[in-house]
C-alpha positions in Angstrom: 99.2 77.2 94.6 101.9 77.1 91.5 101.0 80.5 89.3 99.4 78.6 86.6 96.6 77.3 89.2 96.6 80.3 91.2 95.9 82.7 87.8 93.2 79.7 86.8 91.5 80.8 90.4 92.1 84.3 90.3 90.3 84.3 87.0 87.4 82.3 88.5 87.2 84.3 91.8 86.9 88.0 89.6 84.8 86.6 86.9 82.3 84.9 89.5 81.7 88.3 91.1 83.9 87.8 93.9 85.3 91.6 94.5 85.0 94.4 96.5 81.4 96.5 96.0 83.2 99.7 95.7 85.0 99.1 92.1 81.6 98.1 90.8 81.3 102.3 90.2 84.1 103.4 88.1 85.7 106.9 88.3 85.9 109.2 85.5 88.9 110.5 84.5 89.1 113.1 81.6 91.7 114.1 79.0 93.1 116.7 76.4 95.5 116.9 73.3 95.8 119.7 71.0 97.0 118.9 67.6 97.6 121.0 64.6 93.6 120.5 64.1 91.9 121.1 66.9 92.3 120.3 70.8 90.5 117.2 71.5 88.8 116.1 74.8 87.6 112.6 76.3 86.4 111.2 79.2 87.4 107.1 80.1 86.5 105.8 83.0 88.5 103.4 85.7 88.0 101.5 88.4 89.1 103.5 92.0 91.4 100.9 93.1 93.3 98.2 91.6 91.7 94.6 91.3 91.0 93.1 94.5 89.5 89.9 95.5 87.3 90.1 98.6 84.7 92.2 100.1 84.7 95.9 100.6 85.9 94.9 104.6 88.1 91.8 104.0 89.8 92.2 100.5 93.4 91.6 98.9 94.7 93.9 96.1 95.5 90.2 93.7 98.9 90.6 91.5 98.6 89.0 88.4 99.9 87.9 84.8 99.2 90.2 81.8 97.3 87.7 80.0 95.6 86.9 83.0 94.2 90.5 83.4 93.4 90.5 79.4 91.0 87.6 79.8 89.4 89.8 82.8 89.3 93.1 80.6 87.6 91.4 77.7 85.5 89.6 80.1 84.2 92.9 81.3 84.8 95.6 78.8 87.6 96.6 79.5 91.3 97.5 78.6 94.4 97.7 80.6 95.8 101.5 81.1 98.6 102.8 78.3 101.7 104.8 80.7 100.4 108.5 80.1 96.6 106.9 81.1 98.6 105.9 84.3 99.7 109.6 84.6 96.3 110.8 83.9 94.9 109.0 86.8 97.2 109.4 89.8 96.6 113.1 88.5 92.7 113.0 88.9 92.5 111.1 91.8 91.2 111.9 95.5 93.9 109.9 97.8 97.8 110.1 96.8 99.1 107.1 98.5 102.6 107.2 98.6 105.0 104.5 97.0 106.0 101.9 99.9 108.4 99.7 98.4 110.0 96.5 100.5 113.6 95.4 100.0 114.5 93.6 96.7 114.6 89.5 97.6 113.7 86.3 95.8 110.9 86.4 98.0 109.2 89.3 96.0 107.0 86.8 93.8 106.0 84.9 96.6 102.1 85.3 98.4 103.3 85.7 101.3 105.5 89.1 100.4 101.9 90.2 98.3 100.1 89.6 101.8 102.9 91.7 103.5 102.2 94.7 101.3 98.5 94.8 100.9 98.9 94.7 105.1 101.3 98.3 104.7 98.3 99.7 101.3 95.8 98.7 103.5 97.0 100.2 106.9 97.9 103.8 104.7 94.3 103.4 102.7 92.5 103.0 106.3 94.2 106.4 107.4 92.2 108.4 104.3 88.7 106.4 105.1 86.8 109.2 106.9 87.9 111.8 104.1 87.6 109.2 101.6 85.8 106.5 102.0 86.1 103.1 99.7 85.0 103.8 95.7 87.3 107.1 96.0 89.9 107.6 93.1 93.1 106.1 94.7 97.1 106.1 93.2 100.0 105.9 93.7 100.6 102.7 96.2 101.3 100.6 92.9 102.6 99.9 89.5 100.5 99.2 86.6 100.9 96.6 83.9 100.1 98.5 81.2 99.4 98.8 77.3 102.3 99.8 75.1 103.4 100.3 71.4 106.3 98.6 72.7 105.1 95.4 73.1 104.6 94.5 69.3 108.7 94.8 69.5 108.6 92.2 72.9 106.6 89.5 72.1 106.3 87.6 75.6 107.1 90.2 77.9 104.6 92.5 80.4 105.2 96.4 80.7 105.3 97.8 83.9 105.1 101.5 84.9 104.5 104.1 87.7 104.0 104.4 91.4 103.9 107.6 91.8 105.7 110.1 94.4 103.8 112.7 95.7 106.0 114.8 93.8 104.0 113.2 90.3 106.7 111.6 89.1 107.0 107.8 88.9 109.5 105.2 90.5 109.3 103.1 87.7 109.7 104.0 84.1 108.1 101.8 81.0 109.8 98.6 81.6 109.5 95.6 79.6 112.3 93.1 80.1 110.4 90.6 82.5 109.0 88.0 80.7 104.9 87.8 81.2 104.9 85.3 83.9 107.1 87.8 86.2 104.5 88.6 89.1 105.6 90.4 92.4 103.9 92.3 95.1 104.0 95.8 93.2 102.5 95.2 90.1 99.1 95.2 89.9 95.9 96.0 87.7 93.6 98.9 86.9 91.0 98.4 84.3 89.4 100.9 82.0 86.4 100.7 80.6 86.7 100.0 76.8 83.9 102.7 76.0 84.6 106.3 76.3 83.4 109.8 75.3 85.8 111.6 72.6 84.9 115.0 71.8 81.3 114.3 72.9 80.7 111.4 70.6 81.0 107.7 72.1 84.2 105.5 70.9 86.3 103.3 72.7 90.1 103.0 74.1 91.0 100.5 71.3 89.4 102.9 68.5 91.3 106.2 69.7 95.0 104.3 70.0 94.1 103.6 66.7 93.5 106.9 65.2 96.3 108.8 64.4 94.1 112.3 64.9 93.3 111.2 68.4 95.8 108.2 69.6 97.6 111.6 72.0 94.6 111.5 73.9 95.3 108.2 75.6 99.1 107.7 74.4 102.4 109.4 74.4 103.9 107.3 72.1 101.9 107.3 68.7 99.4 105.0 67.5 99.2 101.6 69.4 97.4 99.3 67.1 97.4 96.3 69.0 96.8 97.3 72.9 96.6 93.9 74.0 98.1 90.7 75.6 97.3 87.5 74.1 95.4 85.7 76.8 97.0 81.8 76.4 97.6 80.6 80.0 100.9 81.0 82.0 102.8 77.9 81.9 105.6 79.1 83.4 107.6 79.1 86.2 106.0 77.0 89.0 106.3 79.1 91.7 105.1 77.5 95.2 104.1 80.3 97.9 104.2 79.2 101.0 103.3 82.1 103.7 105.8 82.3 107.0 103.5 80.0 109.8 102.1 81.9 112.4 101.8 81.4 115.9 98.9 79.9 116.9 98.5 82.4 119.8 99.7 85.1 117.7 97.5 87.8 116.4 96.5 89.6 114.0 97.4 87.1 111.2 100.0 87.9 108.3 98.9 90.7 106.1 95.6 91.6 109.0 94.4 94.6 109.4 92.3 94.4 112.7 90.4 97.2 114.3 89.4 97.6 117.8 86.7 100.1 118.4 86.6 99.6 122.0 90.4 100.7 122.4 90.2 102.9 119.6 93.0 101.2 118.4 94.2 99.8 114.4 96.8 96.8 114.3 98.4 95.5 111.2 101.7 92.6 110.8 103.9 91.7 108.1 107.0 90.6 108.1 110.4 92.0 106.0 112.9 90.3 104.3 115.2 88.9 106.0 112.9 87.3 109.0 111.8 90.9 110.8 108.2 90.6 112.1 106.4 94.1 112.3 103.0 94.8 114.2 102.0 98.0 114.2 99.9 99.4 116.4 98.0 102.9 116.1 95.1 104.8 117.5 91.8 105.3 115.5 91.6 107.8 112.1 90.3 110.8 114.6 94.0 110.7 115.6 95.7 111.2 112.4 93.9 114.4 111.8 95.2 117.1 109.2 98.2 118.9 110.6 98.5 116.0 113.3 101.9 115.0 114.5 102.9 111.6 114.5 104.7 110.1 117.2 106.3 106.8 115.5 107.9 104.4 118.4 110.0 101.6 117.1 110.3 99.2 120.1 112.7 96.4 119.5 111.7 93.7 121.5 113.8 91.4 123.7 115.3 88.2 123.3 113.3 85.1 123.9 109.8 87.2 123.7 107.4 87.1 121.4 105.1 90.4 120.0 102.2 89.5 122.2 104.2 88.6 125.2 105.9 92.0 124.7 102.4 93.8 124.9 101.5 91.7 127.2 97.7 90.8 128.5 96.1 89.9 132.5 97.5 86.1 132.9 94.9 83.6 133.2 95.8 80.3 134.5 98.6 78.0 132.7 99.5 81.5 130.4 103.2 81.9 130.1 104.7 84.5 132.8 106.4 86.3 130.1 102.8 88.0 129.1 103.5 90.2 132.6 106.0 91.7 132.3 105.9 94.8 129.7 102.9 95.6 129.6 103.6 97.8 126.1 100.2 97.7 124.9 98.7 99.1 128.5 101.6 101.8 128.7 101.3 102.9 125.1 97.0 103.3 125.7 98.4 105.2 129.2 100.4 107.6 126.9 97.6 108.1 124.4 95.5 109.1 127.1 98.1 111.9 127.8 99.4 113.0 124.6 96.3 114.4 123.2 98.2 116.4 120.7 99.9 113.3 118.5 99.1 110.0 117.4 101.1 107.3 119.3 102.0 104.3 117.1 103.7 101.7 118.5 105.7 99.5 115.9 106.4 95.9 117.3 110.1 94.9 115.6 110.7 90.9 116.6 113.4 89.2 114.8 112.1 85.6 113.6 115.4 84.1 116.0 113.8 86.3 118.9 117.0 87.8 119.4 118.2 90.7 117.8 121.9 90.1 118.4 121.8 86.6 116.8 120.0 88.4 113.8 123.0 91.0 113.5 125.1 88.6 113.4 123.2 86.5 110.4 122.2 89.6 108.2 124.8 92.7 109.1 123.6 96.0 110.3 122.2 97.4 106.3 118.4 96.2 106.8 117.6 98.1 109.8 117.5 101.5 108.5 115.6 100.1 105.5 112.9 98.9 107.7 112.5 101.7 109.6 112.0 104.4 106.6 109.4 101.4 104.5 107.8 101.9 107.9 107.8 105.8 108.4 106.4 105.9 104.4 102.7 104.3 105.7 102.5 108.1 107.5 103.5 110.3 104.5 101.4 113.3 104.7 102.1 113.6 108.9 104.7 115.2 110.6 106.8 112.2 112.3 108.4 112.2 114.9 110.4 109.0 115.1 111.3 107.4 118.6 113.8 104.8 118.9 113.6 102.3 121.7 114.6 98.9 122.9 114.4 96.7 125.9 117.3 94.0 126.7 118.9 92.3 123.6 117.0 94.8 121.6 118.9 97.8 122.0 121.2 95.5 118.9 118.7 96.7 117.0 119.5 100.6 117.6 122.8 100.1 117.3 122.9 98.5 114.4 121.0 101.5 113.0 123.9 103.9 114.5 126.2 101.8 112.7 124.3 102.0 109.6 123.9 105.2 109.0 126.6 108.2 108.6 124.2 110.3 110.7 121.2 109.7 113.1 118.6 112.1 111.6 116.7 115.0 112.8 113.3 113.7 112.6 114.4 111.4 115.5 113.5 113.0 118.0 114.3 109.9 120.9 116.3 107.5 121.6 115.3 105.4 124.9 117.5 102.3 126.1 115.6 100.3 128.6 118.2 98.1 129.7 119.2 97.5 126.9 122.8 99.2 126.0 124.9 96.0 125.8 126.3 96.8 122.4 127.7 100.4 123.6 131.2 101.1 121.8 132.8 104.6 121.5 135.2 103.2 118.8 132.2 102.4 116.8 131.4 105.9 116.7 128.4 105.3 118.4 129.1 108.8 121.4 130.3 110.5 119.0 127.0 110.6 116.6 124.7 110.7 119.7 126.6 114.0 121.1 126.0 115.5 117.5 122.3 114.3 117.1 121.9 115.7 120.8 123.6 119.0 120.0 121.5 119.2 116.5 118.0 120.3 118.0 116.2 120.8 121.1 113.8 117.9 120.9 116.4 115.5 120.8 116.2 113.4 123.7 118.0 110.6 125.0 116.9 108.4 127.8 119.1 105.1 129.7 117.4 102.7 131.9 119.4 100.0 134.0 120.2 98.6 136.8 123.5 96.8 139.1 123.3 93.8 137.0 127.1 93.5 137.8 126.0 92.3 141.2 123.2 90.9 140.9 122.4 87.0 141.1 121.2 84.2 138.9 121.3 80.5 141.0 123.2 82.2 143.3 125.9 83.0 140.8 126.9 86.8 139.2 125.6 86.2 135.4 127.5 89.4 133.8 130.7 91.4 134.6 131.3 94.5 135.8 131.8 96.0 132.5 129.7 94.1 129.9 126.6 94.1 131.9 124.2 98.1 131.0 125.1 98.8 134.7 129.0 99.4 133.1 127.8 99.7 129.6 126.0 103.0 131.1 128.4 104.2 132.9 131.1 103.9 130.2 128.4 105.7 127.9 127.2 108.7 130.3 131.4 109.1 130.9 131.7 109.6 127.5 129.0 111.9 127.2 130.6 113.5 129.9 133.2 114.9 127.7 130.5 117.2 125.6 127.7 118.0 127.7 127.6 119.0 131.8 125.9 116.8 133.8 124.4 116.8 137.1 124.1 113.9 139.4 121.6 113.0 142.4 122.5 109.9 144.0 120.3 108.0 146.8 120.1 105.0 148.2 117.7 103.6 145.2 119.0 105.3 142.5 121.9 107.3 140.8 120.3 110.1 138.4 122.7 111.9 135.8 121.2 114.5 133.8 122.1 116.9 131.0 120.5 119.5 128.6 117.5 120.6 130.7 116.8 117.2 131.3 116.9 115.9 127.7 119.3 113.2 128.7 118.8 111.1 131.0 120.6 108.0 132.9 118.7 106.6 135.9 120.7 103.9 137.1 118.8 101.4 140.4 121.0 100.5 142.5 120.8 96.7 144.1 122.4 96.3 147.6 120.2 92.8 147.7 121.6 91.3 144.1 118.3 90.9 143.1 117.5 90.6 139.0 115.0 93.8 137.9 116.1 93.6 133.9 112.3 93.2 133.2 110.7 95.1 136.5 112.3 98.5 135.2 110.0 98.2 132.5 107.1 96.9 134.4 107.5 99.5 136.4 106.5 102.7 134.4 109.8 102.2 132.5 108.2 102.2 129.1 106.1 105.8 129.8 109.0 107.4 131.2 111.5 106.3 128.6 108.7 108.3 126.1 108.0 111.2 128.3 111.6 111.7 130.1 113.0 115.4 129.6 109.4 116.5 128.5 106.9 118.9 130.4 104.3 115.8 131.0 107.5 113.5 133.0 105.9 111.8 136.1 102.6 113.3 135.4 100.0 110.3 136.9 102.7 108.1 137.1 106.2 107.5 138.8 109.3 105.9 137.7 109.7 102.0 139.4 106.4 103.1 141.5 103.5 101.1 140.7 102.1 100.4 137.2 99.8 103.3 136.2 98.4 101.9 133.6 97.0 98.7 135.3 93.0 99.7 133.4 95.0 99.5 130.5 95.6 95.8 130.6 93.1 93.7 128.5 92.2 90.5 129.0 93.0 88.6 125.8 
């Protein structure tokens, strides 16, 4: 829909009763102000979340214009919130969510961004259910149009402010120089009940901005004697908001927030700006107890697959072969089993081309970083422990973070290459920050899986050289290494092993006297476990590195 239609149904759907149960029961919130007089108290109340259409299991935090939410406030007895009634609220409430902003694009008034961000809000909100269950007092994962002396002064404009850090203080100051039919994914609206208690006696939010004696109740800014947007419909722009299509296999659905009891498993998708599909993929609330740690994976997947290939699934007839042969989903379940003392969250990164290098080379290396710390925010509150890892054209994706940032930080604590180090290059300083990153902390781990691509055969033909293929991009990277860190090395006739710092680093190299191809049977086989648990006290415990898959009862059907 254009905005002026979409507002017309928003209006509809709210007014017609269609929202979530728990903001029927608003949440009391209560104030002081001393003044020369006296100190003077009242009590407003709010609803706990922001305005959502939906059900209390299937609903969407709705965006809107400011004229739009003023003919919903005086539908309903309400007002919108003035900045310090904003302040007042993140204060009192239960859950703190913190601020997850995406990337500034044109894209940021469209639905299909809005979709994108109620998926991350509704993946952090899921995490505080069991404390906190729906109709709790929650702040801090928006900005609120809000009520301002200002706007007498900007006729035609909206007033933006907050989303608070868990420090208290707000990203966004007052801000009023987008005109009134500016709508993106981080504004959105909290309604206050027009009557309230002042110093015992009933009044209402209009009445007190009105008073001089008692405007500082609600107001850091004086009397507001007009806290209101005129409610004439938005004519203006047309904005058409068509969501990115989705695969008809694929699942869940943009902006989904699917949970799978019998796994014990949550999955949400969005996608980022520009064209980086995310599914992420994390255990049940039990696991993100207080004082829990956090094990964040970023797998980047591999050219030509697609997310659900990549977890892969037991192939029925006619299914594509590329379903069998990760396996992520079964290995990451295996590693939950095992790691009792974090939660394991997978985070799926597909580039919209399929191939990470080809995406490089469209949108540079200064996204990726982005991504990953939007993604780490959903798990404020945690410990994280950030895992970078990568099979086949995916390792572009780590490099491009090396390249990216001026240092690889400490909560990384793993970097895993499952044949995937194509992109290696000392003179891009990539051996240089991974000796210092290594040298930083004793949990940094580094782990390289490949194979003798240089001899192996495709049609009867070699398909890489000697040195561009990970068998030489490997070597050339472990020689390197070689220059900071000792290394000792077990050769046989399956495999050459080079290993440093207690085991921390790792290259296991296969080698391939019959030129056969094993760039996807390394990870089939165990790869994706070991890469997680290499250099750790629980490496080859119930499985074995290329041995057969241990996690085959962790491969679902569908």
């Amino acid at each position: 829909m254009d905005l002026p239609e979409r507002e017309k149904e928003i209006f509809t759907q709210i007014t017609s009763g269609n929202v979530p149960d728990f903001l029927r029961k608003l949440s009391p919130v209560t104030v002081t102000n001393a003044t020369s007089i006296r100190t003077n108290t009242a009590t407003f109340h709010v609803t706990p979340d922001y305005l959502a259409i939906g059900s209390d299991s299937d609903y969407f935090l709705t965006p809107m214009t400011p004229n739009t939410a003023q003919r919903i406030a005086d539908a309903l007895g309400c007002s919108l919130p003035t900045p310090k009634m904003v302040d007042k609220i993140y204060a009192a409430a239960a859950v703190k969510l913190t601020p997850s902003p995406i990337p500034p694009s044109a894209a940021m008034t469209t639905v299909a961004v809005f979709s994108n961000h109620n998926a991350m809000v509704r993946f952090q909100r899921a995490g505080e259910l069991k404390a906190h269950p729906p109709g709790a007092l929650v702040a801090g994962h928006q900005k609120d149009v809000v009520i301002t002396a200002k706007l007498a002064s900007s006729p035609g404009k909206v007033a933006i402010y907050g989303w608070h850090q868990t420090n208290g203080i707000p990203i966004q100051p007052l801000y009023l120089k987008h005109t009134a039919s500016w709508v993106d994914y981080s504004q959105c609206i909290r309604l206050v009940q027009q009557e309230i208690v002042v110093n015992g006696d009933p009044g209402t939010v209009a009445a007190t901005l009105a008073s001089p004696e008692l405007a500082g109740l609600l107001s850091s800014e004086g009397l507001v004697g007009n806290p209101r947007y005129p409610t004439n419909a938005v004519s203006s722009p047309s904005l058409k908001t068509t969501p990115p299509a989705q695969s008809a296999r694929s699942k869940p659905a943009l902006g989904s927030l699917i949970e799978d009891p019998e796994l014990n498993e949550r999955i949400t998708s969005f996608t980022f700006a520009p064209e980086i599909k995310v599914r992420i993929n994390a255990p049940g609330q039990k696991a993100f107890a207080t004082g829990q740690k956090v094990l964040l994976i970023f797998y980047a997947l591999p050219n030509g697959n697609t997310t659900d290939q990549t977890v892969g699934k037991v192939l029925k007839p006619g299914d594509d072969w590329h379903y069998d042969i990760q396996h992520i989903g079964a290995q990451t379940r295996f590693l939950r089993e095992l790691l009792k003392d974090r939660a394991v969250v997978v985070v799926y990164l597909e580039a919209q081309s399929r191939s990470w290098p080809a995406w490089r080379k469209a949108h540079g290396d200064k996204p990726i970083p982005e991504v990953v710390e939007i993604v780490k925010k959903l798990f404020a509150g945690h410990e994280v422990e950030t895992v970078l890892s990568s099979h086949s054209g995916g390792g572009s994706f780590i490099f491009g973070y090396l390249n990216a940032v001026p240092a690889i930080p400490d909560d990384v604590a793993r970097i895993a290459f499952l044949d995937s180090n194509y992109a290696y290059d000392k003179s891009l300083g990539h051996e240089e920050k991974l000796a210092k990153w290594l040298k930083s902390s004793g949990r940094h781990c580094l782990c390289v899986l490949a194979y003798n691509d240089a001899v192996a055969l495709l049609d009867g033909k070699p398909f890489v050289s000697a040195a561009g293929g990970t068998w030489g991009r490997s070597h050339a990277m472990q020689r390197d290494l070689a220059a900071d860190f000792n290394f000792t090395v077990r050769t046989n006739a399956d495999f050459q092993r080079f290993s440093a710092l207690d085991g921390r680093v790792q290259f296991i190299l296969k080698e391939n006297p019959d030129r056969k191809i094993f760039h996807t049977v390394q990870v089939e086989r165990n790869g994706f476990i070991h890469s997680i648990l290499s250099g750790t006290a629980d490496e080859g415990k119930g499985y074995e590195y290329f041995g057969p898959r241990a996690y085959a009862q962790w491969i679902r059907a569908d």
